[in-house]
C-alpha positions in Angstrom: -15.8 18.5 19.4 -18.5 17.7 16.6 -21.2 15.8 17.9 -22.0 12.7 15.8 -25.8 11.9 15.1 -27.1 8.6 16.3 -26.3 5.9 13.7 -29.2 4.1 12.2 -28.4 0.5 11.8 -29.5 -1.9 9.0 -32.1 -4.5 10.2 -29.9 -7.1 10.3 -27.9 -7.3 13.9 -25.3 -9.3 12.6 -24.3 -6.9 9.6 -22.2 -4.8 11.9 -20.1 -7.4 13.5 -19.6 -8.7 10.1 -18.2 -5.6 8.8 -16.0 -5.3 11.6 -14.6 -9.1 11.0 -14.0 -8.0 7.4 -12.1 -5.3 8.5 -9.9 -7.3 10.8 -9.2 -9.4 7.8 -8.2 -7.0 5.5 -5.7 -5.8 8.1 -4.4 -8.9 8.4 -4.3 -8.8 4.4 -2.6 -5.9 4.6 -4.8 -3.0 3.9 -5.1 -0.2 6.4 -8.7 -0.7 7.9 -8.8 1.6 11.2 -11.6 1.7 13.3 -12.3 5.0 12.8 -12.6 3.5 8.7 -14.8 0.9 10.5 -17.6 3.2 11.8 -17.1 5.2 8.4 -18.0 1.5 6.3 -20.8 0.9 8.3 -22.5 4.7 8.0 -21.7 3.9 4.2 -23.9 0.8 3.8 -26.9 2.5 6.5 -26.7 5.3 3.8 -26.3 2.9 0.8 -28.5 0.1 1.7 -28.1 -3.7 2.0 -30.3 -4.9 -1.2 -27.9 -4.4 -3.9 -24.7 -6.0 -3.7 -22.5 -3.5 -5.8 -23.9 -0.6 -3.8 -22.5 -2.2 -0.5 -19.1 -3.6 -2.5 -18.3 -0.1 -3.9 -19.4 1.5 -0.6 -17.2 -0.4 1.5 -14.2 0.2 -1.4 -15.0 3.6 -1.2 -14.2 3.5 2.8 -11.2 1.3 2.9 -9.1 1.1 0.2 -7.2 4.1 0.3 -4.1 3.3 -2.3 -4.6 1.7 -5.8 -2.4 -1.2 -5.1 -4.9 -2.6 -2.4 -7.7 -3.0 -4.6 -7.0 -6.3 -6.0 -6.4 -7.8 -2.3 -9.8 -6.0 -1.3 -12.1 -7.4 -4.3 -10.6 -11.0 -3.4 -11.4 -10.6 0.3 -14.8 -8.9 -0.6 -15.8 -12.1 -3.0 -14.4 -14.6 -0.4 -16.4 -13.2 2.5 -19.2 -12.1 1.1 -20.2 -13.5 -2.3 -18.9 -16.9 -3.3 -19.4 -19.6 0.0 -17.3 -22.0 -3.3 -14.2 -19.7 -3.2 -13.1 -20.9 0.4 -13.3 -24.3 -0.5 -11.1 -23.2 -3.1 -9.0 -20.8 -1.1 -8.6 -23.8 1.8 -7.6 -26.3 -1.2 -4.7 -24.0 -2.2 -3.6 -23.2 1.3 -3.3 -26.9 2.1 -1.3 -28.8 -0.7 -3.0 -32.3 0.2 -6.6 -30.8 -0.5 -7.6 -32.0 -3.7 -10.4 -31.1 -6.1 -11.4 -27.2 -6.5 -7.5 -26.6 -6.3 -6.9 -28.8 -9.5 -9.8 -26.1 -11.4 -7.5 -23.1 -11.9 -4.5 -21.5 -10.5 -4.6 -18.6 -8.0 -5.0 -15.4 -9.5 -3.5 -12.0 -7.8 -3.6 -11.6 -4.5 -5.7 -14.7 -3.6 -3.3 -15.7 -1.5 -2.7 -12.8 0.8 -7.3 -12.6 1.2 -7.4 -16.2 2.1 -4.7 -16.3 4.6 -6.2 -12.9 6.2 -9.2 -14.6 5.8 -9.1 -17.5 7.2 -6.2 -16.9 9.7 -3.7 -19.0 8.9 -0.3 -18.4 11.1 2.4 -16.3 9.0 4.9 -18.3 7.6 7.4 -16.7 6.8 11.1 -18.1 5.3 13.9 -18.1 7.0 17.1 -17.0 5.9 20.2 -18.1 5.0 21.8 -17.3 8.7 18.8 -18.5 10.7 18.8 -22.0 8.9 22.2 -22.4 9.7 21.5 -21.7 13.7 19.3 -24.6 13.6 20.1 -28.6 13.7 21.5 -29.9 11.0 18.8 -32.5 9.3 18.6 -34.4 6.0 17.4 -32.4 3.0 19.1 -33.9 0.6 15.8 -34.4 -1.6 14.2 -31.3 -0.6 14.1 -27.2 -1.5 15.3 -24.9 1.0 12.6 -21.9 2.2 15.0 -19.3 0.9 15.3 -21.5 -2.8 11.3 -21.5 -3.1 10.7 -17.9 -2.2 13.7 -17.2 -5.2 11.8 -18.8 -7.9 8.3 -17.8 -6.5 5.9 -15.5 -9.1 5.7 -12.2 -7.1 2.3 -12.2 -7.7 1.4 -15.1 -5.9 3.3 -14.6 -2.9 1.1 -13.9 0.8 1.8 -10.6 2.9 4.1 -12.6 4.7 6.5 -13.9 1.6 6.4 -10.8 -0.4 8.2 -8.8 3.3 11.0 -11.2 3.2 11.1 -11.1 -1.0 12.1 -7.1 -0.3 14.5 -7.6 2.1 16.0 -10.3 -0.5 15.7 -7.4 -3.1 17.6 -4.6 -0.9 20.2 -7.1 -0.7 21.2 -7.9 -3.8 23.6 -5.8 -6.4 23.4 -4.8 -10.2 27.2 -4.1 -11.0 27.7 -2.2 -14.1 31.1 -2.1 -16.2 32.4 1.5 -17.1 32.4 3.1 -20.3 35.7 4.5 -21.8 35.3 8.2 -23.0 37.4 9.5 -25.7 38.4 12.3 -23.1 41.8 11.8 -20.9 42.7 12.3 -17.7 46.6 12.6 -16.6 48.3 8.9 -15.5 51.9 8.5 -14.2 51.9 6.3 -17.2 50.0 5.2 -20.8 50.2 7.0 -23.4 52.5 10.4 -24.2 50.0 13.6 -23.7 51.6 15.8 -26.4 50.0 19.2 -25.0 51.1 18.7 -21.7 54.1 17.7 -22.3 54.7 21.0 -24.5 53.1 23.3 -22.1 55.6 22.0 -19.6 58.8 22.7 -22.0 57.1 26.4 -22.7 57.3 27.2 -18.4 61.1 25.8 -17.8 62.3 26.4 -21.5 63.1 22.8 -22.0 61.4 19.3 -21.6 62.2 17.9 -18.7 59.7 15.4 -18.7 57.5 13.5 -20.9 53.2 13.8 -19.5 51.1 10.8 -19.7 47.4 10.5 -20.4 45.3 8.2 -20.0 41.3 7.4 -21.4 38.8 9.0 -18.3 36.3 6.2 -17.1 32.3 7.3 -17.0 29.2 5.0 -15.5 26.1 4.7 -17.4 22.6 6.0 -16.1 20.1 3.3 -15.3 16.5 4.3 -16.7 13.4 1.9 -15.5 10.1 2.3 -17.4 7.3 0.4 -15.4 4.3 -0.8 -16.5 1.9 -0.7 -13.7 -1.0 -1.8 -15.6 -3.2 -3.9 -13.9 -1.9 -6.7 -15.0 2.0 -5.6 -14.5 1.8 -4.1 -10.9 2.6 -6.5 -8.9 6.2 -6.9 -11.2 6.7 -3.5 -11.8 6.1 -2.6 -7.9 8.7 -5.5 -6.9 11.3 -4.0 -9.2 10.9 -0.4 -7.5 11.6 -1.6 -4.4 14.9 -3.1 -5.9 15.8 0.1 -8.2 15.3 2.1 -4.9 18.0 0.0 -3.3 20.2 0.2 -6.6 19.4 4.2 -6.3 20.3 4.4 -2.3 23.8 2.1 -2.3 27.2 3.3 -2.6 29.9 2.1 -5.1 27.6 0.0 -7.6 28.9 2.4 -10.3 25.8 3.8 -11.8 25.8 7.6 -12.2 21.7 8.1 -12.1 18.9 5.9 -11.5 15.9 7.3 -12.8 12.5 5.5 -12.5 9.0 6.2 -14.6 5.7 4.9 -14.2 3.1 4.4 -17.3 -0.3 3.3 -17.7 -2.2 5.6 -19.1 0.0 8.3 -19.2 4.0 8.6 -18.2 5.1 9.7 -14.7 8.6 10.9 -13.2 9.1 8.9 -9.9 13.1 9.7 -9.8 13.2 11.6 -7.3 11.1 9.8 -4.6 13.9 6.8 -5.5 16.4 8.8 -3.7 14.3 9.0 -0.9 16.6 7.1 1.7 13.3 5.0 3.3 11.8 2.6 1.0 8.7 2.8 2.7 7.7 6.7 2.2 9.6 6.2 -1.3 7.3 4.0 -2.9 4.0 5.2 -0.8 5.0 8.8 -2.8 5.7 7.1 -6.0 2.1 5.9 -5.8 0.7 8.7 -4.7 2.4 10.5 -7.4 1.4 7.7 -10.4 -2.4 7.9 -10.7 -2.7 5.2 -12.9 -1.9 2.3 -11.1 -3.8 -0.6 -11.8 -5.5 1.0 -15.1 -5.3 0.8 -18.9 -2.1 0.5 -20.6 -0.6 3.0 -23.5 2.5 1.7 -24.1 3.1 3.9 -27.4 1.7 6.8 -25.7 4.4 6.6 -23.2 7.3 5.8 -25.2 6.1 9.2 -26.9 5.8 10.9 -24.0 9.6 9.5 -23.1 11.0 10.2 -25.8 9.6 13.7 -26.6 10.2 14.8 -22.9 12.6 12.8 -21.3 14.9 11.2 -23.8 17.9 13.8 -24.3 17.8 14.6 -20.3 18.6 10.7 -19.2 19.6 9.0 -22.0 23.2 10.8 -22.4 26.2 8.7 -21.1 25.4 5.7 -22.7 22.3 4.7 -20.3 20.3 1.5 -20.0 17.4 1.0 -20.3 15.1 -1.5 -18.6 11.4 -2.0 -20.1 9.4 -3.7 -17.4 5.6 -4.4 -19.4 4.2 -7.5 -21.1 3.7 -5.7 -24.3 -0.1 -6.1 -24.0 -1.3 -3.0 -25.6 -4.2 -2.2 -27.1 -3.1 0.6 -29.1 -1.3 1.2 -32.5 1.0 -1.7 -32.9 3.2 1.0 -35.8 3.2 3.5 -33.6 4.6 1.8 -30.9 7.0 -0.1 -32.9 8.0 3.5 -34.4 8.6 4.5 -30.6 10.2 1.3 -29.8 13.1 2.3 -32.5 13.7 5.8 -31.1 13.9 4.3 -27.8 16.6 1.9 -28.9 18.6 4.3 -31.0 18.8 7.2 -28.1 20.2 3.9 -25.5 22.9 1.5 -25.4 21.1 -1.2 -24.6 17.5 -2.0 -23.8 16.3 -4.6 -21.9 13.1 -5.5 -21.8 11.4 -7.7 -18.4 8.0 -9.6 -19.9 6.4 -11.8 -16.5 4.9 -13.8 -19.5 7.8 -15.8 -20.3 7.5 -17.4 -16.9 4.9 -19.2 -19.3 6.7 -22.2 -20.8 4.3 -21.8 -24.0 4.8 -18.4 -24.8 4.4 -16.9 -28.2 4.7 -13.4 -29.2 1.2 -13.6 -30.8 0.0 -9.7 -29.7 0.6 -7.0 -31.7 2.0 -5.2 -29.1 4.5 -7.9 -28.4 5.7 -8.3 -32.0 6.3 -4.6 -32.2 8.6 -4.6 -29.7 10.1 -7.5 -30.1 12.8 -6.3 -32.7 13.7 -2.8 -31.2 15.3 -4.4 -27.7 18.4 -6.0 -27.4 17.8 -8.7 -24.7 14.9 -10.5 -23.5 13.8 -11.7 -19.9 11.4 -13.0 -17.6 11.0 -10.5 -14.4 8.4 -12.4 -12.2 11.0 -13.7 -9.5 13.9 -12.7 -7.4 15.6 -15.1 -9.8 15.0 -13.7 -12.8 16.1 -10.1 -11.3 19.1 -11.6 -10.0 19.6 -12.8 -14.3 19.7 -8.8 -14.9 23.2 -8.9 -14.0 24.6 -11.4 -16.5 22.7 -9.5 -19.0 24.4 -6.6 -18.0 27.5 -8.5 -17.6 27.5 -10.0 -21.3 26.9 -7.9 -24.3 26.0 -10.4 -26.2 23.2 -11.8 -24.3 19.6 -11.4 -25.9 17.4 -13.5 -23.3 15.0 -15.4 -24.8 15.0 -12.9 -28.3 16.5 -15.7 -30.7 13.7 -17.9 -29.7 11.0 -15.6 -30.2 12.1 -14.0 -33.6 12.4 -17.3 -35.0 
């Protein structure tokens, strides 16, 4: 066993037991913080020091944050606990609807919610479902929004550790039908139409017809193809979707004939086969191992390229679908992506595209980016909710529906 040298401890007693308090929270918060990580963070800050604070915040990132999607929940915690004694009056006001004042300043941003329950220990609560509430005595709430209801319409982003485990298992649950597509090819029917060959290659082995040979047009299903943003201001949404495309991907009899899922921030990655991984878990912890972008810069014409110059001919066949899952912020050329955009829509049936911004009642295609896009998709919708996922299958259901697209081109 390696012997481990005597650890020299900052001056400060209480820096220790603070660290360790952190850690519990961040547990709590849903970040992995061991105690073996414990005794790592504090060798980091004895070797790093105490006097400047982004020495100890990126030594203690360095230590426990582990996957890119905990670093937002960990820079929350991090100013909560250690730099801004303001930010848990704020944090309590938005905890406890009847606080007023700091809660009236500005809304929560990403994962605010999840760091100040960890941090400040507030019990779980976590919804109930549809058969649980009916268990229970029969009150009243006539005037009033059921748990299940709220967590529907709730912005992924804003939901605690607690409401996002029960937003999954709402996600596995629910079902993207698709209709077939008729192929030109047949298939033989004890009725429909006459099948002239077969009926002739019949007469030519018993020398006479004996019976007329039917045909009828063969049935295919479409691909599904999801192109993620995962951005750092798209993760949240595009990691929510995922976990639903992996349950599209693992159920039986919804019709699709592939579901294929890429990731792009800075560059395009092929997370298909981790979908059909049968736990959702190990799935999308290989997905993100896999994407080493998350939570970075976005390139949305450099992925489209990518796409299409790599990927296009392989998935697109059999009249796929396509869902675009970004908010169009891009930084980049707006005619290059546009030019992207329109091979994108010419190689699909249909593309869809998911913008979290039009959860915003005064939104206005004003980027570049978004104009671009804006005429090369067919349909238009918000994807910030379990309602607005659940609106993917009237969109798929209706041909005609374009979303929120007439009011934006206007």
């Amino acid at each position: 066993m390696p012997e481990h040298p005597p650890l020299d401890l900052p001056d400060a007693p209480q820096l220790a037991a603070n660290i360790a308090h952190f850690a519990q929270a961040l547990r709590r918060a849903g970040v992995p913080a061991s105690p073996d990580r414990l005794i790592l963070a504090t060798r980091a800050v004895a070797a790093a020091g105490f006097t400047d604070r982004a020495d100890f915040f990126h030594a203690l990132q360095a230590v426990f944050v582990q996957r890119p999607e905990h670093r937002a929940t960990f820079a929350q915690l991090f100013r909560l606990y250690w730099r801004d004694p303001r930010y848990l009056e704020h944090m309590m006001a938005m905890l406890t609807p009847t606080v007023r004042g700091v809660q009236e300043e500005r809304g929560p941003k990403p994962a605010e919610k999840r760091a100040a329950e960890a941090l400040l220990d507030q019990p779980e609560q976590i919804p109930k479902d549809e058969e649980a509430a009916a268990e229970e005595l029969q009150l009243d709430a006539a005037a009033t929004a059921s748990a299940t209801e709220t967590l529907r319409t709730l912005d992924f982003e804003q939901m605690s550790v607690a409401e996002m485990a029960v937003a999954k298992r709402m996600l596995a649950r629910l079902r993207l039908p698709v209709a077939p597509l008729v192929s030109r090819r047949t298939q033989a029917a004890p009725a429909g139409r006459i099948d002239r060959r077969a009926t002739l290659r019949a007469a030519l082995r018993h020398g006479e017809i004996k019976a007329l040979k039917y045909a009828k047009p063969r049935i295919r299903w479409p691909n599904l193809v999801a192109l993620c943003d995962i951005s750092g201001s798209m993760s949240s949404y595009s990691r929510a979707l995922l976990h639903f495309l992996h349950a599209v991907a693992n159920r039986q009899g919804q019709g699709w004939a592939e579901v294929h899922g890429f990731t792009f921030g800075t560059r395009l990655t092929n997370i298909s086969r981790h979908l059909a991984t049968r736990d959702v878990d190990a799935a999308l912890a290989a997905a993100g191992a896999e994407a080493q972008d998350w939570e970075g810069g976005t390139r949305i014409g450099d992925a489209l390229h990518a796409f299409n110059r790599d990927w296009s001919r392989r998935v697109l066949g059999q009249g796929a679908i396509v869902l675009l899952v970004t908010d169009g912020l891009d930084r980049g050329d707006a005619d290059r992506l546009a030019f992207e955009a329109r091979r994108l829509h010419l190689s699909a049936r249909r593309v869809i595209w998911l913008n979290p911004l039009l959860r915003f009642d005064g939104f206005a295609p004003k980027a570049a980016g978004i104009r671009a896009l804006l005429p090369h998709v067919d349909s238009l919708r918000a994807g910030h909710s379990i309602a607005a996922l659940e609106g993917l299958a009237d969109a798929l259901s209706r041909p005609d529906d374009v979303g929120a697209l007439d009011r934006l081109r206007r």
